[in-house]
C-alpha positions in Angstrom: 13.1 18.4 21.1 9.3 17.8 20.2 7.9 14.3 19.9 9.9 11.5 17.4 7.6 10.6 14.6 8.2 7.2 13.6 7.4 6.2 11.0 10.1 3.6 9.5 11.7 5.8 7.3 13.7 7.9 9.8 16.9 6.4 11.6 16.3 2.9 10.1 17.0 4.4 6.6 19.6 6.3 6.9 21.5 3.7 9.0 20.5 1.6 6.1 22.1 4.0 3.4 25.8 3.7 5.4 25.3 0.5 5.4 24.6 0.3 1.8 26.6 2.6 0.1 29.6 2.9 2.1 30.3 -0.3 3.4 28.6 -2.3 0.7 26.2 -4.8 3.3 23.3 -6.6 1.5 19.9 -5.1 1.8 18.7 -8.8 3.5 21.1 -8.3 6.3 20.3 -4.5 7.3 18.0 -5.1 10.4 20.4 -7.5 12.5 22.9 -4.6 12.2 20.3 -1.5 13.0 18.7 -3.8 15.9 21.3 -3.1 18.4 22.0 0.3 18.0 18.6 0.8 18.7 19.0 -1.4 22.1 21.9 0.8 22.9 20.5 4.1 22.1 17.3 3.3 24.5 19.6 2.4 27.7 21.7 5.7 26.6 18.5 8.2 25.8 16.7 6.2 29.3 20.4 6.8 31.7 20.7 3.2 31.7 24.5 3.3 31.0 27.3 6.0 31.5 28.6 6.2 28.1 26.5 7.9 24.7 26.8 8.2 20.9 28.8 11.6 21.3 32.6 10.4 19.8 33.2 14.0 19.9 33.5 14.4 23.6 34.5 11.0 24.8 31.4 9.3 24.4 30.3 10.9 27.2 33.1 9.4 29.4 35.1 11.3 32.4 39.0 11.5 31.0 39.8 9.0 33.5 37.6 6.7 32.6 37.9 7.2 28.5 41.6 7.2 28.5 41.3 3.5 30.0 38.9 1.9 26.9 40.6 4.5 24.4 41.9 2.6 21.6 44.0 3.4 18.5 40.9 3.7 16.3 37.8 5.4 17.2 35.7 2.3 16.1 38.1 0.3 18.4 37.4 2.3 21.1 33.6 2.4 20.9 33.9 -1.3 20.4 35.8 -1.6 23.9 33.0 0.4 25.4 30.5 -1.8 24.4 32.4 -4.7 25.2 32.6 -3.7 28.7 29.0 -2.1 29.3 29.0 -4.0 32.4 30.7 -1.5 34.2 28.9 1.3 32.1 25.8 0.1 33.1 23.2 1.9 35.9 21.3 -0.8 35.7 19.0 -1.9 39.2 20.1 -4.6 40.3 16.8 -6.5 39.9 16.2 -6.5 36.3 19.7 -7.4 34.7 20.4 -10.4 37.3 19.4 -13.9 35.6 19.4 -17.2 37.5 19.2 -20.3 36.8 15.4 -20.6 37.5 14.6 -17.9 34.7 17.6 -19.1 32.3 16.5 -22.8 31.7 19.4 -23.3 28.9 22.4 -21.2 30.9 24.6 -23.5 32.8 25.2 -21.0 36.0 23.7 -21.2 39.1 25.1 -18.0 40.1 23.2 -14.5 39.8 24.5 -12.6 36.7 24.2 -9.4 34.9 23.3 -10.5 31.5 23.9 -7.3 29.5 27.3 -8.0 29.4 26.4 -10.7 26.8 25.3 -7.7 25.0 28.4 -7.8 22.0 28.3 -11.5 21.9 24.5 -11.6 21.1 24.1 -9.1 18.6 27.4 -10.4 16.6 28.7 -7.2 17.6 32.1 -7.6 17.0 31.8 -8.4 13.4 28.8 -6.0 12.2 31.6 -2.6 13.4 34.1 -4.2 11.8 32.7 -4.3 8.6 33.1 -0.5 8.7 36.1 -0.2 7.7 36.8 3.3 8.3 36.0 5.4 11.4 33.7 7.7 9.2 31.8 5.1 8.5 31.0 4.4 12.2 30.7 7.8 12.8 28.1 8.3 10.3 25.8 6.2 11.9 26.5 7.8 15.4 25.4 11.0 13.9 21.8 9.3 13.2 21.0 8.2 16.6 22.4 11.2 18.1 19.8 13.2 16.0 17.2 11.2 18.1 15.6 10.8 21.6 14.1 7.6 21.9 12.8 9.0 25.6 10.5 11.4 23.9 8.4 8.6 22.1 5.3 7.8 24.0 5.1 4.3 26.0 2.2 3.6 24.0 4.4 3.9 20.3 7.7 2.3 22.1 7.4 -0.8 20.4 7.6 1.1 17.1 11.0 1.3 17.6 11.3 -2.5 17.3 8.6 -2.7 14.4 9.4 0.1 12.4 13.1 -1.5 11.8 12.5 -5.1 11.3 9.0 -4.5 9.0 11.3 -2.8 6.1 13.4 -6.4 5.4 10.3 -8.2 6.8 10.7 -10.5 2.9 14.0 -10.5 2.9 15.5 -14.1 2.6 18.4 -14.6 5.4 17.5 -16.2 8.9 17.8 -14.1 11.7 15.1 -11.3 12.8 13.5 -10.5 9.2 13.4 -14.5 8.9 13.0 -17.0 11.1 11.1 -14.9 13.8 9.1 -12.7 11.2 5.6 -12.9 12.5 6.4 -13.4 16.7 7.0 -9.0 16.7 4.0 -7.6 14.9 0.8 -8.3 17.2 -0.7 -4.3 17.1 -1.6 -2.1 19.6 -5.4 -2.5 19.2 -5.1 -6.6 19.6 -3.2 -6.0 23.0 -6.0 -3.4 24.0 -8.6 -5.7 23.1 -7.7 -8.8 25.1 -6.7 -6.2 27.8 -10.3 -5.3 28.1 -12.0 -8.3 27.8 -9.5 -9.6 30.6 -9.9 -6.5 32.8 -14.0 -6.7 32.9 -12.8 -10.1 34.6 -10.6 -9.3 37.1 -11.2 -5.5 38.4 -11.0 -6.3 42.0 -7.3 -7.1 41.6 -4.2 -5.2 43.1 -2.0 -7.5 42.2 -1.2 -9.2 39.1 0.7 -11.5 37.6 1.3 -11.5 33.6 3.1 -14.0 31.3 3.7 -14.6 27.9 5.3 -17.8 26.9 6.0 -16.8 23.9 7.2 -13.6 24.4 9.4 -12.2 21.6 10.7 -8.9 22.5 8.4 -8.5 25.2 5.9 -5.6 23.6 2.4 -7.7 24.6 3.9 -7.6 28.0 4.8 -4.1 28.1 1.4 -3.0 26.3 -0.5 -5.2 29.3 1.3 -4.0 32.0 0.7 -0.2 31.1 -3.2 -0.9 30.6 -2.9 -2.0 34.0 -1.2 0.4 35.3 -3.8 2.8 33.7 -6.8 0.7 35.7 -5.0 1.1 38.9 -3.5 -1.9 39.7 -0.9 -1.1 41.9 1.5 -4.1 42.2 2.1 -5.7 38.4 5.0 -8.0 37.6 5.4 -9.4 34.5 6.6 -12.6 33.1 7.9 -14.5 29.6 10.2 -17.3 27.8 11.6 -16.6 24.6 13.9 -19.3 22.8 16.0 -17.1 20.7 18.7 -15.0 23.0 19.2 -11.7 20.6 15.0 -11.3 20.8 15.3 -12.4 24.4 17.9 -9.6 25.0 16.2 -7.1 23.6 13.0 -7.8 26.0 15.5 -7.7 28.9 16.4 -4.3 27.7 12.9 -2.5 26.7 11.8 -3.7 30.2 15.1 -2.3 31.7 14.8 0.9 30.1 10.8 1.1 31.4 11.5 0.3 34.9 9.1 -3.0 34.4 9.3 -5.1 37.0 10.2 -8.5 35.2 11.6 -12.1 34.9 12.1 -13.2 31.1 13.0 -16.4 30.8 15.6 -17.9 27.8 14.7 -21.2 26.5 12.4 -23.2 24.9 9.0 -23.2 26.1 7.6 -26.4 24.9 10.9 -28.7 26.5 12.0 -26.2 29.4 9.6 -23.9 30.8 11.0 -21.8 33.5 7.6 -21.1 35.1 5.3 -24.4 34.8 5.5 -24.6 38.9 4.7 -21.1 39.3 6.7 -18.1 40.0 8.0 -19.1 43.3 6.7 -22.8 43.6 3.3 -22.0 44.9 1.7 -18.4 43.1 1.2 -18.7 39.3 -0.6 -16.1 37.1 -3.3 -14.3 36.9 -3.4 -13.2 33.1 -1.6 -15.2 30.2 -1.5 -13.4 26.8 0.3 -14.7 23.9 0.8 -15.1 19.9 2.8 -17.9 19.8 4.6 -19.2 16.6 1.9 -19.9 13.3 3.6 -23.1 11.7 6.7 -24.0 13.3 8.0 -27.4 13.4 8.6 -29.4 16.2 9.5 -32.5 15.2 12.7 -32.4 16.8 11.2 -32.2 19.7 8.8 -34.5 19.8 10.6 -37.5 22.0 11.3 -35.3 24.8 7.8 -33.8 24.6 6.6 -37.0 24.3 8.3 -38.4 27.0 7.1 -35.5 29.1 3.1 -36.7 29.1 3.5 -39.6 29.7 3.8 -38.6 33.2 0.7 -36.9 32.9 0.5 -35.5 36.9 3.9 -33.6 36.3 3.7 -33.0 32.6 4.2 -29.6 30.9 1.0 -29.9 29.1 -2.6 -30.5 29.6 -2.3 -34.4 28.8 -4.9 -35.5 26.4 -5.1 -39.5 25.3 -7.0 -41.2 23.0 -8.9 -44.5 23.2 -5.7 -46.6 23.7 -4.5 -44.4 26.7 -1.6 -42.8 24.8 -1.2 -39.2 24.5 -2.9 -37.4 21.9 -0.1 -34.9 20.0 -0.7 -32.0 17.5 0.9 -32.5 13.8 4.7 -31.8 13.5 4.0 -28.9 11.4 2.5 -26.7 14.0 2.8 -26.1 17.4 -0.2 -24.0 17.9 -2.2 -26.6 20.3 0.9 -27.3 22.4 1.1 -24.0 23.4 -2.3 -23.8 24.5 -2.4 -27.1 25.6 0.6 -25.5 28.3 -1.0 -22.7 29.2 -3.9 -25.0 29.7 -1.9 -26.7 32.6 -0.3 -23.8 34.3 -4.1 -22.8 34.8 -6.1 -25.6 35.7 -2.7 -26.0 38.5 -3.6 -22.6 40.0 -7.3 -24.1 39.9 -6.5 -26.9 42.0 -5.3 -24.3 44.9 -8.3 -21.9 44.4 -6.5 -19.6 42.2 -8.6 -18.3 38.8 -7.0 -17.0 35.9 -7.6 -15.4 32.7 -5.7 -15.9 29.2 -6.3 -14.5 25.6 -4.2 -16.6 22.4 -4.2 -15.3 19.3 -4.1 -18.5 17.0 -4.4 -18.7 13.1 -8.1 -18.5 12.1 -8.4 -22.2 11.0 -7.4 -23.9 14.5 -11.1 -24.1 15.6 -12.2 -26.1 12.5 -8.7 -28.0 11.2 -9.7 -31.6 10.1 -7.3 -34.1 11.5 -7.8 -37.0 14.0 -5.6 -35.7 16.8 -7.0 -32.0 16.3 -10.6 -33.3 16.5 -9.7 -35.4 19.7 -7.4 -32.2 21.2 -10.4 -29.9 20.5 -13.1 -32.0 22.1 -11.0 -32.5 25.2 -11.0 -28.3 25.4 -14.5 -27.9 24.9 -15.5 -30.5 27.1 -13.5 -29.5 29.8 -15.5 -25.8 29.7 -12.3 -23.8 29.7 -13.1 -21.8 26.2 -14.9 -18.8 26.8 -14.9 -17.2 23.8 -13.7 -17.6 19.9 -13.1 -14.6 18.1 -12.6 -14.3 14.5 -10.1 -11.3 13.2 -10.4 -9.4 10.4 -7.5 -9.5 7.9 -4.9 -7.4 7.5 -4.2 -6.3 11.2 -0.4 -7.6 11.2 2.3 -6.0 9.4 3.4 -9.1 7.7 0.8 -10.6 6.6 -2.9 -10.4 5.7 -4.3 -13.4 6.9 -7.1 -13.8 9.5 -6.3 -14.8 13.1 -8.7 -16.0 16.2 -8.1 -14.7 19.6 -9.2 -17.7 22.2 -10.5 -16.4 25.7 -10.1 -19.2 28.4 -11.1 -18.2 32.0 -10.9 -21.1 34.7 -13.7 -19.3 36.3 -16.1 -20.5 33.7 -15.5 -24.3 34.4 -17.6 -23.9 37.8 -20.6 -22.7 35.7 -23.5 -24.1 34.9 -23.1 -22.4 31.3 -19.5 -24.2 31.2 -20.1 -25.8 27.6 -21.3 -22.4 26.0 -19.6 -21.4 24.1 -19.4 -17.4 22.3 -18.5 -16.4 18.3 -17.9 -13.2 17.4 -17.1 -12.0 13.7 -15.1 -9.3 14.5 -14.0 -9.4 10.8 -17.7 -7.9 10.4 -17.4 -4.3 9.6 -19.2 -2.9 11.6 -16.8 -4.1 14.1 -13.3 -2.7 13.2 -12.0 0.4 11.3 -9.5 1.0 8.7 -5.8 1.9 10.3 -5.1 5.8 10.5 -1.6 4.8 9.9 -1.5 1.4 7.9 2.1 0.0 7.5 2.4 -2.7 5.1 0.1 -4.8 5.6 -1.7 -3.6 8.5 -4.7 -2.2 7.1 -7.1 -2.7 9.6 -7.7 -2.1 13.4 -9.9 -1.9 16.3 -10.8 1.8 17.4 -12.1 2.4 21.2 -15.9 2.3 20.1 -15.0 -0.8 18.1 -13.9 -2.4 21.2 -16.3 -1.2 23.3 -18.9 -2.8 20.8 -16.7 -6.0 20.9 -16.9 -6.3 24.9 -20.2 -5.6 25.0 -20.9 -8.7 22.7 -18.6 -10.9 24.6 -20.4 -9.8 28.1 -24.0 -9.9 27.1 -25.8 -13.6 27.2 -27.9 -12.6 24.1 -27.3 -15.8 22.4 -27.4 -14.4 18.5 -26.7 -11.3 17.2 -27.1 -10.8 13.1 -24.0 -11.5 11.8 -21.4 -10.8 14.7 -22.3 -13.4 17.7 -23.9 -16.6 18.4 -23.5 -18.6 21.5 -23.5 -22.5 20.7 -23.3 -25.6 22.9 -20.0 -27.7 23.0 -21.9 -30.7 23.8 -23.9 -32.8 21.4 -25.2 -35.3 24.1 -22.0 -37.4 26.1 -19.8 -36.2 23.8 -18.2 -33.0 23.0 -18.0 -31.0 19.6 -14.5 -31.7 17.5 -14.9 -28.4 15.3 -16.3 -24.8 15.6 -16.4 -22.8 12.3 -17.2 -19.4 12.5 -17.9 -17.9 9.7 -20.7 -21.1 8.8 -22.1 -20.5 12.2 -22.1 -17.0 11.5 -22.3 -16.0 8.3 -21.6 -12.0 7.4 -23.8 -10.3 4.7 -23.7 -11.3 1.5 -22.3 -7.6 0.1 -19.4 -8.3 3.0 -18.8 -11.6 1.7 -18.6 -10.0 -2.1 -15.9 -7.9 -1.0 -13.4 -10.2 -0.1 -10.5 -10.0 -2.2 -10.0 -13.7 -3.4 -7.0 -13.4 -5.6 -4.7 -11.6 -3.3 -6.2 -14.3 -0.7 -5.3 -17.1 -2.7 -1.9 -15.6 -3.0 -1.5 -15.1 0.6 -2.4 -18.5 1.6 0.0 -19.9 -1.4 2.5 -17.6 -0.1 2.1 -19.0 3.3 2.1 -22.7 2.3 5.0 -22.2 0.4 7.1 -21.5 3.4 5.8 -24.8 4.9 6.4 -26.9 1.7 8.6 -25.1 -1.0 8.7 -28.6 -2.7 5.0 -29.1 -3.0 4.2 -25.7 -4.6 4.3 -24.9 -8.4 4.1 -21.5 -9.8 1.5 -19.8 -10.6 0.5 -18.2 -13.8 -0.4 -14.5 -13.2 -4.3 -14.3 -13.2 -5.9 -11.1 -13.8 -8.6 -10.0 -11.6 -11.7 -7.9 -12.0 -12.4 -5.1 -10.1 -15.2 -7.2 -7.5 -12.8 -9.7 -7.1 -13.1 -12.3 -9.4 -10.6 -14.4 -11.0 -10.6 -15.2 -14.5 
């Protein structure tokens, strides 16, 4: 069998037309259902458990062992496989064994083999009982079985994820084309890039340590720990929380089927972070990459987190207070600067034992220059302390889901001993000259990052040129005693003014409306359909 092209319309589609026309399931719901037969097709196409798609001949079972799952019904009896994939599973015994340590919200203190949570997860259960008849079932078997997932390339394996859940990605249940859109669709290029710039930092390692607290389904991870891999680094492990247990899962299971040495945490990251006292109590690590959540609130949480710095010595978080000594905390709506206000901690902690570290967060573009009395105070705090590195402006349209702009923030404890500690680097990468239109745009990933573009982009971030026309400037963080509250990029470097005629403004407006509307249905009206002109004007 040659190489799988995905491209989104294969399996997912046709899983999507059973589900459809045969058993009568609502378009909204289609991805929660395809999601685990993709899990279980990678641990079948990667020999990860005993059992297959092939209903024809057992599902790949020895008599013995089929006649004591077989079932009156063929859909009974592949659900009583699944059910018990435990003891169907060729799993090492490394990566399917949870503890407590790395499963903050289970209540065991006892090593388990988490894939037999695999049916209760995935609503399992319920989603084959829907088909009602075993040709229904069968029909979908038929589908995967066409397939190899082995013969896609590491380097497209998260495409097997994305591909699925970016056809629903408006459609208006909760679950993964819902409530977690957005956490799945950092691209290829992004990883690359942060890759690179953290690589020129660290090339004398042969060991290294890589964590996402926000992790998702674990592809940033995967995408970091092949780059590494690549660069000869010998000894990688790689680390993550994720709060929701299906996405969770699913990480657990693309690192399984990889052979990616890993602990994925389950929980929440902000309350219960499995790794804030390292891996083991005294290493921590060496790389943090991560696009946590754009807008979530956490109100709910607020008491316990809170609560947490007050005890600023053993708090969660780097612990910033304002002129009355009380902790300084982010607006409700977002949780964009507590994340980085963790990972902030977990570093300057491996600084205090002579441990550097790297990290590169992807953040919505308008954290740098937000206007708000704790985000000015927060953002001072950062600067001052000479963490920041570098601020890097996206260009638009390089997620599937959405158009809008993003930053990626470079903080390297190294930098704090420096005696250029409050520079601080720009770079426009939404300059074109910087990034290239995508050979294979889906939705609304338009845009990427080709190897010369990133080669460009690293050489930018390296040099100590202070300005470049339109792509860099290097600016102090301190204005006297006190440090900067707000860093905006595109006044401090401004593109050309043919770029800036360019911009698309309606379908910008539109984006940001549609955006805002997610985080305050109430306040937003409808909007009368405006015609635009062809250079971009409203009228």
């Amino acid at each position: 069998m040659g190489k799988l092209k995905i491209n989104g319309s294969d399996f997912f589609w046709k899983h999507a037309d059973v589900l459809y026309a045969s058993a009568g399931i609502n378009p909204s719901g289609y991805d929660e259902r395809v999601i685990p037969f993709i899990a279980l097709k990678v641990l079948i196409d990667y020999g990860k458990v005993r059992f297959n798609f092939d209903y024809k001949n057992r599902f790949g079972l020895p008599l013995s062992e089929y006649k004591k799952v077989k079932r009156k019904t063929l859909r009974d009896t592949f659900l009583n496989i699944v059910r018990n994939i435990e003891k169907f599973s060729n799993f090492s015994k490394s990566m399917f064994q949870s503890q407590n340590l790395n499963n903050p919200n289970s209540n065991s203190t006892k090593e388990e083999n988490v894939i037999k949570y695999f049916v209760q997860t995935f609503n399992f259960d319920r989603h084959i009982k829907e088909l009602t008849q075993d040709y229904l079932l069968t029909a979908i078997l038929d589908i995967y079985n066409g397939i190899n997932f082995k013969d896609v390339p590491k380097e497209q394996f998260k495409d097997l994820y994305e591909s699925a859940i970016s056809r629903m990605r408006k459609g208006k249940t909760k679950g993964f084309n819902g409530t977690f859109m957005g956490q799945h669709f950092t691209q290829s290029a992004t990883v690359r890039l942060i890759c690179e710039v953290a690589h020129s930092r660290m090339k004398k390692k042969n060991k290294l340590a890589i964590y996402d607290p926000a992790c998702g389904v674990g592809m940033m991870l995967i995408e970091s720990y092949f780059f590494f891999k690549e660069r000869g680094v010998k000894d990688i492990e790689v680390y993550g929380q994720e709060i929701d247990q299906r996405v969770w899962l699913m990480a657990k299971i693309f690192m399984e089927a990889l052979d990616i040495p890993n602990k994925i945490a389950r929980g929440n990251t902000l309350t219960r972070p499995a790794f804030i006292n390292g891996l083991n109590g005294e290493d921590s690590f060496d790389f943090i990459i991560t696009n946590p959540p754009f807008g979530i609130d956490w109100k709910h949480e607020k008491d316990l987190i809170l609560k947490n710095m007050q005890d600023e010595e053993n708090s969660f978080f780097f612990v910033i207070r304002d002129e009355d000594g009380k902790p300084v905390l982010p607006p409700q709506s977002d949780g964009q600067f507590l994340f980085m206000l963790h990972i902030i901690k977990l570093m300057l902690n491996e600084k205090k034992k002579g441990k550097e570290s790297f990290a590169g967060i992807i953040s919505s573009s308008s954290l740098p220059y937000t206007s708000g009395k704790a985000e000015d105070t927060i953002r001072k705090q950062i600067f001052k302390l000479g963490i920041v590195d570098t601020i890097l402006l996206q260009p638009p349209n390089m997620f599937t889901n959405t158009s809008m702009q993003t930053c990626i923030w470079f903080l390297d404890t190294k930098k704090m001993d420096r005696k250029r500690k409050h520079k601080l680097t720009l770079i426009r990468a939404d300059n074109p000259e910087l990034f290239s239109k995508h050979p294979q745009p889906l939705d609304e990933m338009k845009n990427t990052y080709s190897d010369e573009d990133i080669k460009n982009i690293l050489k930018l971030i390296k040099s100590r040129r202070k300005s470049v026309l339109h792509q860099k400037k290097i600016i102090s963080v301190m204005n006297g005693e006190e440090a900067i509250s707000r860093v905006s990029l595109s006044s401090e470097i401004p593109l050309k003014e043919e770029e800036i005629e360019n911009i698309d403004l309606y379908n910008l407006y539109l984006d940001l409306m549609e955006k805002f509307s997610c985080l305050c249905p109430s306040s937003v009206k409808k909007t009368p359909y405006r015609k635009q002109s062809e250079n971009g004007k409203i009228f």
